[in-house]
C-alpha positions as CSV (number, residue, x, y, z in Angstrom):
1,X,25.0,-21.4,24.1
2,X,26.6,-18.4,24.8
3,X,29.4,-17.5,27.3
4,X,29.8,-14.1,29.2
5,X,32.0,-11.3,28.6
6,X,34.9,-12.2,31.4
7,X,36.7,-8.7,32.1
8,X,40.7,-9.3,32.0
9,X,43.7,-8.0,32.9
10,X,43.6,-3.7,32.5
11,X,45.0,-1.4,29.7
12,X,48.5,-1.2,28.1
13,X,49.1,2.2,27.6
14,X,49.9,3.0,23.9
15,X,52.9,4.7,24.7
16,X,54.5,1.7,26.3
17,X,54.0,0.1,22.9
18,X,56.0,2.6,21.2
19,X,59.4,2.1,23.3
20,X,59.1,-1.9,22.1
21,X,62.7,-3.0,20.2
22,X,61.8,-4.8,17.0
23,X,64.1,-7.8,15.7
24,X,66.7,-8.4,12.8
25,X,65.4,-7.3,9.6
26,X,64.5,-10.4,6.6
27,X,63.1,-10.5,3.3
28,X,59.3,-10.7,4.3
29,X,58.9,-8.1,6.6
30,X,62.0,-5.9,6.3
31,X,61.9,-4.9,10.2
32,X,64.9,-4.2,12.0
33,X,65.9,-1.9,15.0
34,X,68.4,-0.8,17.1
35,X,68.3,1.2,20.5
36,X,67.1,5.0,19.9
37,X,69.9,7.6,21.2
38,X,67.5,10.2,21.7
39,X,65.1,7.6,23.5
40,X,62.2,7.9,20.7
41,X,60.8,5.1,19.4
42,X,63.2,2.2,18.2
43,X,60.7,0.5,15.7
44,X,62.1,-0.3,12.7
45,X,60.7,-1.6,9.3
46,X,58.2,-2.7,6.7
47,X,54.7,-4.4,7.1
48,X,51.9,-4.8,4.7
49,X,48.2,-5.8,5.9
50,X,45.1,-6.2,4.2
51,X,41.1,-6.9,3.9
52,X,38.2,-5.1,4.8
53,X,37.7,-2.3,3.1
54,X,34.7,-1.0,5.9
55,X,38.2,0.2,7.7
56,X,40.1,1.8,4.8
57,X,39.6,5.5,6.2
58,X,40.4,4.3,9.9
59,X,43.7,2.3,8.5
60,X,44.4,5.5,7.0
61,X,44.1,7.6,10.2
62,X,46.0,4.3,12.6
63,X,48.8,4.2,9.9
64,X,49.3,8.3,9.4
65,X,49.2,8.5,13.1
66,X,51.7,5.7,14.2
67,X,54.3,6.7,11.6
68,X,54.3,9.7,13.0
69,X,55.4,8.3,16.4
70,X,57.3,6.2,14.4
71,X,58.9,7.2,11.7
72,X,61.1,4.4,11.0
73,X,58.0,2.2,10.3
74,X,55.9,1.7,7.1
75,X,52.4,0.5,7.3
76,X,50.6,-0.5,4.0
77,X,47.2,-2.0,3.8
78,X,45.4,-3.1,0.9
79,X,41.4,-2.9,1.0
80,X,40.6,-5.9,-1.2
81,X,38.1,-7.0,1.0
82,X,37.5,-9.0,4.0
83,X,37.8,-12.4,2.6
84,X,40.7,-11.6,0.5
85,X,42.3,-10.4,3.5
86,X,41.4,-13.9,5.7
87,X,42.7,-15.7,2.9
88,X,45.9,-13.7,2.1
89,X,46.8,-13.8,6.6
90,X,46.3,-17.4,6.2
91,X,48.7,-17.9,3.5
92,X,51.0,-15.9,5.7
93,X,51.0,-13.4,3.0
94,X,50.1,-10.5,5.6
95,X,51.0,-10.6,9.1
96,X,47.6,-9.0,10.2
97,X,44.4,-8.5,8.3
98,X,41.2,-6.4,8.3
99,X,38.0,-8.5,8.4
100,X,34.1,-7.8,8.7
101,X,33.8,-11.2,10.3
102,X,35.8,-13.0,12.5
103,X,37.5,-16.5,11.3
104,X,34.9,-19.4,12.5
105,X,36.1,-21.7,15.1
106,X,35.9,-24.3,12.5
107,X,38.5,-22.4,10.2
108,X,40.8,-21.8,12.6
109,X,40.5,-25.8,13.8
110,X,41.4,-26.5,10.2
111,X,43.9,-24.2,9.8
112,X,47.2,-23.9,8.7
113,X,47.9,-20.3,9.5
114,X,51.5,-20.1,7.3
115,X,53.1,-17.1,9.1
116,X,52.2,-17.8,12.7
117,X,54.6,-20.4,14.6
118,X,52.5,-23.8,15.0
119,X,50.2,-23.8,18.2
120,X,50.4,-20.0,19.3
121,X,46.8,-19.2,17.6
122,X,45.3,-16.2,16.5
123,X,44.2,-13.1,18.0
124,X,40.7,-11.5,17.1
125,X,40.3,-7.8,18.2
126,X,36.9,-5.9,17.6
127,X,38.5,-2.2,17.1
128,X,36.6,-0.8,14.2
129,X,33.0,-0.3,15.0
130,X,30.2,1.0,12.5
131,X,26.5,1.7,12.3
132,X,24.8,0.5,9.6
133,X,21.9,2.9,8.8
134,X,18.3,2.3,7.2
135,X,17.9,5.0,4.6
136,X,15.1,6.8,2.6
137,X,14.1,8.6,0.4
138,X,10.3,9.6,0.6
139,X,9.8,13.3,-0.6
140,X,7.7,15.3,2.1
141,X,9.0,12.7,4.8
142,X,12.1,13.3,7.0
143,X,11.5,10.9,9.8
144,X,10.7,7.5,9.9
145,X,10.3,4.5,13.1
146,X,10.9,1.4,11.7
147,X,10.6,-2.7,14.0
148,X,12.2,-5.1,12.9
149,X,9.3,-7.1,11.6
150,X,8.5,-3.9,9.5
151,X,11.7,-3.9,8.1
152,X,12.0,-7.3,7.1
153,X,8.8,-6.8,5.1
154,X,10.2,-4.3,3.2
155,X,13.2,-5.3,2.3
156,X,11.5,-8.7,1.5
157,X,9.3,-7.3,-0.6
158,X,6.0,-8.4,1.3
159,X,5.2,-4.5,2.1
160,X,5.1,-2.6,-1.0
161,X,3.6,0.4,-0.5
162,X,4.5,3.0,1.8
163,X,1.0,4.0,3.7
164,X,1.3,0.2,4.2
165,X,-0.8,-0.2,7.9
166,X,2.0,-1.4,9.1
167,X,4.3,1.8,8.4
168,X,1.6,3.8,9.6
169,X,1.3,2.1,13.0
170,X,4.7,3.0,14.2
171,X,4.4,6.7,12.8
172,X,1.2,8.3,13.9
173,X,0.4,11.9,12.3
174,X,2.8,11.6,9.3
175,X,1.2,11.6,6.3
176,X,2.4,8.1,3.8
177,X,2.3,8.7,0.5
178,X,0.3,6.3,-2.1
179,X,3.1,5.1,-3.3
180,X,5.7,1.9,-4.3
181,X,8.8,0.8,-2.3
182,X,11.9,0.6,-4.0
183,X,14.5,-1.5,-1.8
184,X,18.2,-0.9,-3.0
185,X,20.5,-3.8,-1.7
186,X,24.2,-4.0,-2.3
187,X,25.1,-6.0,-5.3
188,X,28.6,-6.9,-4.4
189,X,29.7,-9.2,-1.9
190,X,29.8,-7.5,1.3
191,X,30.0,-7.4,5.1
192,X,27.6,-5.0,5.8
193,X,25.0,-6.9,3.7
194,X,26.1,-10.0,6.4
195,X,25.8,-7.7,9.2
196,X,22.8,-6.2,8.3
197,X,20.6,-9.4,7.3
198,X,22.1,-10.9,10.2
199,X,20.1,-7.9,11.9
200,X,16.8,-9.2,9.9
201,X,17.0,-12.8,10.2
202,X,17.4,-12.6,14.1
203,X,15.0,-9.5,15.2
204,X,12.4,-10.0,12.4
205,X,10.1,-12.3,13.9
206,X,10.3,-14.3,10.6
207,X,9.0,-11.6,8.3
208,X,12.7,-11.8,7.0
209,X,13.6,-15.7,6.6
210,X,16.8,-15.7,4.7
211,X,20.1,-16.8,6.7
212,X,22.9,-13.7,7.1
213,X,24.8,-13.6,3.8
214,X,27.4,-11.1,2.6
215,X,25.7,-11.8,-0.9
216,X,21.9,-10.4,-1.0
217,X,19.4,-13.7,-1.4
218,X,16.7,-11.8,-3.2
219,X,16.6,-11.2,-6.5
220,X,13.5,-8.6,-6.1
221,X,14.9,-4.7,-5.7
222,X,17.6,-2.8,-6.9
223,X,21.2,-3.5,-6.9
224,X,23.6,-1.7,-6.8
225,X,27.5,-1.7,-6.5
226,X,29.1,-0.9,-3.4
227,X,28.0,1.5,-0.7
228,X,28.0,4.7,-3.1
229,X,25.8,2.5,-5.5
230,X,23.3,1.9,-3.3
231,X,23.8,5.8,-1.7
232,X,23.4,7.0,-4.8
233,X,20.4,4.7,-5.9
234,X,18.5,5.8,-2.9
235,X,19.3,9.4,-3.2
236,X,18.3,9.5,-6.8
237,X,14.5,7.6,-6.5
238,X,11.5,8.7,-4.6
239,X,10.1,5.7,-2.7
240,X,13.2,4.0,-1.9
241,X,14.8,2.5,1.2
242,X,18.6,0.9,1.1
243,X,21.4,0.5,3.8
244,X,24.8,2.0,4.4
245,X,27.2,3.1,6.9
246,X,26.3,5.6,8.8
247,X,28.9,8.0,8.2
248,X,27.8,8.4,4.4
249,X,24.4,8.3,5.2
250,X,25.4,11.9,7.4
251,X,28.0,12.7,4.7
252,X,25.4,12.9,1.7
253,X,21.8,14.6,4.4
254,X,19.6,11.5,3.6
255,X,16.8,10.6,5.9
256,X,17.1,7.7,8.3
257,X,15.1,5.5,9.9
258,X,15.1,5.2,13.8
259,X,14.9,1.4,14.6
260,X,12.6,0.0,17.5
261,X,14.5,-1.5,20.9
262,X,12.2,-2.6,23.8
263,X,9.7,0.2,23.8
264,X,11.7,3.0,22.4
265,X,12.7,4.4,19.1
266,X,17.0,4.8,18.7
267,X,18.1,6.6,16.2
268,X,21.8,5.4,14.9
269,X,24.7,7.3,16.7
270,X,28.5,5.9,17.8
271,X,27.6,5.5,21.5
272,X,24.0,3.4,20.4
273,X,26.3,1.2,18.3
274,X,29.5,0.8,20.7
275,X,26.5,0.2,23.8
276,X,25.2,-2.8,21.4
277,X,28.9,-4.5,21.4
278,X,29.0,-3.7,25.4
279,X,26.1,-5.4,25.3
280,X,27.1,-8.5,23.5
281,X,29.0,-11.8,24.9
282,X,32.1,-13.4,23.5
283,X,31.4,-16.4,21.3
284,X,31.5,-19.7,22.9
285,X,34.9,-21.6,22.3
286,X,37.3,-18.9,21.8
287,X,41.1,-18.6,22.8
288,X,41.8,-15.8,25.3
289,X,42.9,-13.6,22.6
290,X,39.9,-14.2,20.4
291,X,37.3,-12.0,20.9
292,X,34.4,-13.0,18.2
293,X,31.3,-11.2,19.1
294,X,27.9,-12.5,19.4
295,X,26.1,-9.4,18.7
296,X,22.7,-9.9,20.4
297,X,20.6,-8.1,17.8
298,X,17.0,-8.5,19.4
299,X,18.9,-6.7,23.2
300,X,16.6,-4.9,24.1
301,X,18.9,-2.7,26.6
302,X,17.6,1.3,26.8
303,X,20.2,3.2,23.9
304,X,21.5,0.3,21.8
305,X,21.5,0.5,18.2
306,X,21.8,-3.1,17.2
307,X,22.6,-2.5,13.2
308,X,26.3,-2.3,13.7
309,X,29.0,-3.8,11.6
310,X,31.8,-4.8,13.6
311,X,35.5,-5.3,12.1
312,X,38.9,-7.0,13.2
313,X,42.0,-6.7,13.4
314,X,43.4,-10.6,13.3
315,X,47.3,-11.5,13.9
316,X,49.0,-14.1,15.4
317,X,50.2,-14.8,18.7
318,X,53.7,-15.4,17.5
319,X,55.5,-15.1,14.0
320,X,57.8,-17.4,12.1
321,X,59.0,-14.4,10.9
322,X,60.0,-13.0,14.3
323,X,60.4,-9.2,13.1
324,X,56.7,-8.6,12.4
325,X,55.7,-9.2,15.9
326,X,57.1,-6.2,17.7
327,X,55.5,-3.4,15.1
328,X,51.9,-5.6,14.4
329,X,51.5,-5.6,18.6
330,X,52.9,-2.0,18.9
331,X,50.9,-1.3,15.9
332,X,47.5,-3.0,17.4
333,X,47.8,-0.9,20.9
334,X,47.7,2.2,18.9
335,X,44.4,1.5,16.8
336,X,42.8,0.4,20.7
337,X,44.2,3.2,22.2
338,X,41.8,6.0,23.0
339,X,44.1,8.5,21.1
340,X,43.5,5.6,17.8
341,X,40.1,5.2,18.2
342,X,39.6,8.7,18.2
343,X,41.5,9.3,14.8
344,X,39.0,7.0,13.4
345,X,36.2,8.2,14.7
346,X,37.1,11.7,13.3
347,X,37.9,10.5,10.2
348,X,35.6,7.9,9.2
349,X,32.8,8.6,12.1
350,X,33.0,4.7,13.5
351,X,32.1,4.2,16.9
352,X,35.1,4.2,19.4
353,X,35.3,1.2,21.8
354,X,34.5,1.3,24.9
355,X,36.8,1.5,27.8
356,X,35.5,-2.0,29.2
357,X,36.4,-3.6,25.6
358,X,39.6,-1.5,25.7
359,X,41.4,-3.3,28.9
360,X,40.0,-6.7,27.2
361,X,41.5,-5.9,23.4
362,X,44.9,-4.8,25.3
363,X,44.9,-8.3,27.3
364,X,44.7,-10.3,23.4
365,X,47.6,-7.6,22.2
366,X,49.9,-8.5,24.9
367,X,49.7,-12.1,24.2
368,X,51.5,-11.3,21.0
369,X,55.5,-12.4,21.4
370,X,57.5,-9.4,20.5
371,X,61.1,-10.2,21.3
C-alpha cells in the first residue's frame, strides 16, 4: 500500500543557505570557514559527489551557479553512474550522490552508511526531473498516438509492422506504411531503461510482461550504447522506434510519440512530467527526509506525462566528517531553489519541481546538521 503525500513545513529560502558558517577544515572534505567581513557568503572548502549521469548538465549548471555565490567552495561530481554513485555514498567515499533510483528501504535497513554518524539516516530529494520520450523514425510520418498496450507490443516485439491494426486505431487518417519495426533499446545499464519499462510493465495491460530493469530483458531489437547510441540508431533507420530523454530527442528534430492518459493524447513537455510527480505518493515506510516516489504510471489525471525519469540527490542527515554538512545542505537548497531548478531546466531542459514538492524537499534539507 501506498501512503499520501503529507505537505510539511514551507520553503527555506536559498539565500539563507548561503549565509550558513561551515566547520574546521580535515583531510576528507577540506572545508573550513571563518566569518565574511564584507558579509558574503562564509562557505569554505572542498566536496566531491557522484552518480547519475541523467544529471551531469544540471550538476554542471547547480555547481557553476553556487560557486559563484560562493566562491570559496569547490563542487566536483563524477558521472559514473547511478549505482556507482549509491555505492561510492555508502562507502562514505562522497558525502552526497546522484541516483536514478532511490536506495530501497531494504538497503538502507542493511546499511552501514560510512560517512554519516550512526542513526541520523539518509535524506532522499527528487530535484532532477526528466521526460523520457518515445521516438521515431517513419519517413512521411511526423506524428504518432501511442497506449500503453500498443507500446508494449512494440517494443516486445509482438507488433511488427507498422500499419499494424492496432497503430492504426489510435491514428485515424495517417497513412502506415507496409513496413518492419525496428525497436532500438539501450544496451548499457541504465536508469532510463528502469524508468521506462517500469512505465510498460505497469500501464501495458500485460502486452509488456517483463519486471522494470535498468538492463533491457529482450534480446530481440537493436542495441545500442548509451542515449546517443540509441539517438543515433533511430535517426539513422527508417522504421524504427527507441527512447531517450526528452531534451535530445528536441535537441536532434526527431518525431515523438504522444502517449494516451485517460481519454486524451499528451505529448511530453516539463509541466506534463513535473504534474506526473505531483501526482504521485511517497513510498510507504520512509523517514521524514526520504522522499522515494511511487510514480503512478497508469494516473490517469488530465496533462500528466507519466514516462518521466526521476533523479536524487541523497546525503546524510549528519556527517562524521562534520565539515561537509554545512556546504552539502547549503549546496542542496540551491539545486531546489527556483533560481536552481531553473539553471537546469535551461541547460539540460529537465522539468523544474513544483512549488508543492519544493516546501517538502526544503523540510528533508533542513534536517541536515550543519554546525
Amino acid at each position: 500500500m501506498k501512503i499520501p503525500r503529507i505537505a510539511q513545513v514551507g520553503a527555506i529560502a536559498a539565500i539563507a543557505a548561503l549565509a550558513l558558517a561551515g566547520c574546521a577544515s580535515n583531510e576528507t572534505s577540506g572545508g573550513s570557514s571563518s566569518e565574511p567581513a564584507d558579509g558574503g557568503s562564509s562557505l569554505m572548502g572542498e566536496i566531491a559527489g557522484g552518480g547519475a549521469s541523467s544529471q551531469e548538465v544540471a550538476v554542471q549548471a547547480w555547481t557553476a551557479g553556487f560557486q559563484t555565490a560562493n566562491p570559496d567552495v569547490t563542487i566536483t561530481y563524477d558521472p559514473s553512474g547511478s549505482g556507482a554513485g549509491r555505492e561510492s555514498f555508502q562507502a562514505g567515499a562522497f558525502p552526497f550522490a546522484g541516483s536514478d533510483r532511490a536506495f530501497t528501504t531494504d538497503e538502507i535497513a542493511e546499511g552501514p552508511f560510512d560517512g554519516c554518524v550512526d542513526g541520523s539516516g539518509i535524506v532522499q530529494l527528487p530535484t532532477y526531473i526528466s521526460p523520457i520520450a518515445v521516438i521515431f523514425n517513419l519517413e512521411g510520418v511526423d506524428s504518432l498516438n501511442l497506449d500503453a498496450a500498443t507500446m508494449g507490443s512494440l517494443f516486445a516485439g509482438t507488433i511488427t509492422n507498422w500499419n499494424d491494426p492496432a497503430i492504426a486505431a489510435l491514428n485515424e487518417g495517417v497513412e502506415l506504411p507496409d513496413l518492419a519495426v525496428t525497436p532500438v533499446h539501450r544496451a548499457d545499464d541504465s536508469g532510463t531503461t528502469e524508468n521506462f519499462t517500469d512505465y510498460l510493465f505497469q500501464a501495458s495491460g500485460g502486452t509488456w510482461s517483463s519486471e522494470p530493469d535498468g538492463v533491457w530483458p529482450l534480446s530481440s531489437g537493436e542495441a545500442a550504447q548509451g542515449t546517443s547510441g540509441v539517438v543515433s540508431a533511430v535517426s539513422g533507420g527508417n522504421g524504427t522506434i527507441g527512447y531517450a530523454d526528452a531534451s535530445r530527442a528536441a535537441e536532434e528534430g526527431l518525431s515523438t510519440a504522444a502517449v494516451k492518459v485517460g481519454d486524451e493524447f499528451v505529448e511530453y513537455s516539463p509541466e506534463a512530467a513535473a504534474a506526473i510527480v505531483d501526482a504521485s505518493p511517497f513510498e510507504e515506510g520512509r523517514t521524514e527526509g526520504d522522499l522515494a516516489i511511487a510514480l503512478e504510471r497508469t494516473s490517469d489525471a488530465a496533462g500528466v506525462y507519466p514516462i518521466v525519469l526521476i533523479s536524487y540527490m541523497i546525503a546524510c542527515e549528519e556527517y562524521t566528517d562534520a565539515a561537509a554538512g554545512p556546504i552539502v545542505k547549503s549546496f542542496l537548497q540551491y539545486i531546489a531553489s527556483a533560481e536552481g531548478q531553473d539553471a537546469a531546466a535551461a541547460a539540460a531542459g529537465s522539468a523544474p519541481i513544483s512549488d508543492t514538492l519544493r516546501d517538502q524537499v526544503n523540510a528533508a534539507i533542513d534536517l541536515i546538521v550543519a554546525e
